[in-house]
C-alpha positions as CSV (number, residue, x, y, z in Angstrom):
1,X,27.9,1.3,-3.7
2,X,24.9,2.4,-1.6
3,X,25.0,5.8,-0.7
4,X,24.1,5.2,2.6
5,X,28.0,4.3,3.1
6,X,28.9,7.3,2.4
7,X,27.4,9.1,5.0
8,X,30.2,9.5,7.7
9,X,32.9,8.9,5.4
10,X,36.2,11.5,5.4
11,X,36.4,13.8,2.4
12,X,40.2,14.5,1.0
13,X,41.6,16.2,-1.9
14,X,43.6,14.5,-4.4
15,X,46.4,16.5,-2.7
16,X,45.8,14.9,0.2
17,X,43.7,18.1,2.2
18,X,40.7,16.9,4.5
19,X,37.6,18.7,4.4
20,X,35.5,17.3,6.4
21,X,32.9,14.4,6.6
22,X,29.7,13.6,4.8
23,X,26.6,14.8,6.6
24,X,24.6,14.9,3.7
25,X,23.8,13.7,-0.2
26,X,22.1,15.8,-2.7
27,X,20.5,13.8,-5.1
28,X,18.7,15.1,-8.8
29,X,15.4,12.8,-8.3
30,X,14.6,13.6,-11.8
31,X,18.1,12.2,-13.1
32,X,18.8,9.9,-10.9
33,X,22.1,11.2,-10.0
34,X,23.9,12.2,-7.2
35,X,24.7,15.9,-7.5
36,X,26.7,17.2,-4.0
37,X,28.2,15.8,-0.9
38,X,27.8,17.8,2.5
39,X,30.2,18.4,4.9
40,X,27.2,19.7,7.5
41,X,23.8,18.2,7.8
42,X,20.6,19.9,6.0
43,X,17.7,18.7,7.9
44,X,16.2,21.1,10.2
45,X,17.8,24.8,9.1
46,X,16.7,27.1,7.7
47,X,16.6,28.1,3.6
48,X,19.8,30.4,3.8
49,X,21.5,28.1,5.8
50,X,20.9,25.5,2.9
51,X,22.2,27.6,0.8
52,X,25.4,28.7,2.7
53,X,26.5,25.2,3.2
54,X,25.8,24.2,-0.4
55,X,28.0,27.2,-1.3
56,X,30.5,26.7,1.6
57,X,30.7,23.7,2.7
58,X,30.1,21.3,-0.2
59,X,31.5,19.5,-3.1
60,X,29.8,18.9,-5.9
61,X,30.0,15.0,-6.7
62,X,31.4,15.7,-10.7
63,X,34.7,16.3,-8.8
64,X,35.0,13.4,-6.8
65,X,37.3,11.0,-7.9
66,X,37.1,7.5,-6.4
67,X,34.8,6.5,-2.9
68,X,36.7,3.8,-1.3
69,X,37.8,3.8,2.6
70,X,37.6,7.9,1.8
71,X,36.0,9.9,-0.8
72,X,38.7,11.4,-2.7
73,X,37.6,14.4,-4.9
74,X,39.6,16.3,-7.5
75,X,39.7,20.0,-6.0
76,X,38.5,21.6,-3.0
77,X,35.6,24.0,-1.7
78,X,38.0,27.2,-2.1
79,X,39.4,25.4,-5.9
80,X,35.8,25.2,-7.3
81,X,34.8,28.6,-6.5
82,X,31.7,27.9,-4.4
């Protein structure tokens, strides 16, 4: 899948919460990997901003289970201790 679909797409938990949308993929350049998914944007704030939403309002993309018609990840933001 291109990750350009998943921008936009609804976040649940495998219990069934929703957490919001994807605003925003992190991506490792140096792996090649996709590291976290956003549930605000990134661009334009500033560098504690960044850093608030990575630790609040993210999940980090080991977690997510399947990316389908959702993005289904295996525990929350409060679960993972962000």
């Amino acid at each position: 899948m291109r990750i350009s679909k998943i921008y936009g797409m609804d976040i649940y938990t495998d219990g069934g919460r929703f957490l919001g949308r994807v605003q925003d993929v992190v991506i490792d350049l140096e792996g090649g990997e996709v590291v976290r998914l956003t549930m605000e944007p990134l661009s334009s704030i500033s560098k504690d901003e960044a850093k608030r939403i990575l630790k609040e309002n993210s999940v980090l993309y080991k977690n997510v289970k399947s990316v389908e018609d959702v993005v289904v990840v295996t525990k929350g933001r409060k679960e993972e201790g962000l």
